[in-house]
N, C-alpha and C positions, 0 to 999 in steps of 0.2 A: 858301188860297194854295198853289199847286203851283211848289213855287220846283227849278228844272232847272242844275245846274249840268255844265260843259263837263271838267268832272274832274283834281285836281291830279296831281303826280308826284310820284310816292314819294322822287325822289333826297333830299329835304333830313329826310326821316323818321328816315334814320342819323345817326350825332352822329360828329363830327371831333378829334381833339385838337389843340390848339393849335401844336403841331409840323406836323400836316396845311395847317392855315387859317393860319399863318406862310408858307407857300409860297407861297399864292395870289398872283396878279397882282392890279392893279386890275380888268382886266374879268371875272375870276372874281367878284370882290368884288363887283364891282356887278350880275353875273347871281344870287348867289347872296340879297342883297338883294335884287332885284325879286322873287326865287321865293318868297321867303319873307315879302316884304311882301304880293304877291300870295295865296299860302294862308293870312296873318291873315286880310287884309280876308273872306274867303271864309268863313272859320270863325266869325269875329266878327259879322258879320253873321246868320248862320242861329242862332249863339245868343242875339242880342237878339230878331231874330223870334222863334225858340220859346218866348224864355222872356215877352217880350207875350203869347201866345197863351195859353202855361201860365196867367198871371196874370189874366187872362180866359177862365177853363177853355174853352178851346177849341182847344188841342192838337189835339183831331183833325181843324179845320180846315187845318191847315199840313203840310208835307211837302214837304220837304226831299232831292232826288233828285242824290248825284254819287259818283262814283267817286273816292277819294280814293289808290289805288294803282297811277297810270297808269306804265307803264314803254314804252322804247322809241319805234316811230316814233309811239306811241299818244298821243304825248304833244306831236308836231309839230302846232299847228296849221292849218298850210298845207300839209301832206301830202295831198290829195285821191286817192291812187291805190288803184286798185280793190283792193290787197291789204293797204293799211292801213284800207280802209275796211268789207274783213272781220273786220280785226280788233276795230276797234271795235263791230260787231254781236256780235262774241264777248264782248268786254267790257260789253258791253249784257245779253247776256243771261245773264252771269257772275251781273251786278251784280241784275238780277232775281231769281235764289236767297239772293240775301244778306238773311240781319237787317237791317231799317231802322236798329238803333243796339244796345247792349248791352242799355239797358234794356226794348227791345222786339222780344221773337224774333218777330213779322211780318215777313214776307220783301216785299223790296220790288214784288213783282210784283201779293201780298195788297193793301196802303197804297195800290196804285195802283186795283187795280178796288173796293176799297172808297170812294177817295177821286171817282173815276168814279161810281160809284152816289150818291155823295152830293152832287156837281153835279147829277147828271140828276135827282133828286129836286125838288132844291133850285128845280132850271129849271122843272118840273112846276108845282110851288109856286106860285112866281111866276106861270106863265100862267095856274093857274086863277083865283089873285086877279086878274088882268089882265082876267078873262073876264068879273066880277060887275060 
């Protein structure tokens, strides 16, 4: 399972003190709720996937691809203009030098053409059984 995620924003990564989040409006309040219910569902997810996969040793079937420190327009989804859409090629292939996770210094660009060889195997597999 090559699971691709569209990448969250760093803004809610900082912590506020209660003096700060006393100030808020409601439509603060409720963008700051969507953000954050948003990056659970995201994070919750990819750890019950991994950890099924774990529990059926086959971890190396799964791979889990997103940038979790988007800042600026990077972070617009309706921005399609040619110079935020260099920029997420930049963050694309930031995100490629990067560690897959703490626990595995595999860079993600490694996870992906290892994860690529082991479709195309897999696809070989299959045809030749297909073939008998």
């Amino acid at each position: 399972l090559l699971s691709l995620g569209t990448g969250t924003n760093s803004e809610f990564d900082k912590t506020y003190t209660a003096e700060e989040a006393a100030k808020w409006g409601p439509l603060r309040w409720m963008l700051a709720i969507q953000q954050m219910t948003n990056a659970a569902s995201s994070y919750m997810t990819d750890y019950y996937i991994s950890t099924v996969f774990q529990a059926r040793h086959s971890q190396n079937n799964y791979l889990r691809v997103q940038e979790n420190a988007l800042t600026g327009t990077t972070t617009e989804m309706d921005d399609a203009s040619e110079a935020n859409m260099e920029l997420l090629v930049q963050v694309g292939e930031t995100l490629l030098r990067k560690p897959v996770s703490k626990d595995n210094p595999e860079t993600y660009e490694e996870a992906l053409k290892r994860f690529a060889k082991l479709l195309s195997d897999r696809k070989k597999l299959r045809a030749n059984k297909a073939s008998y």
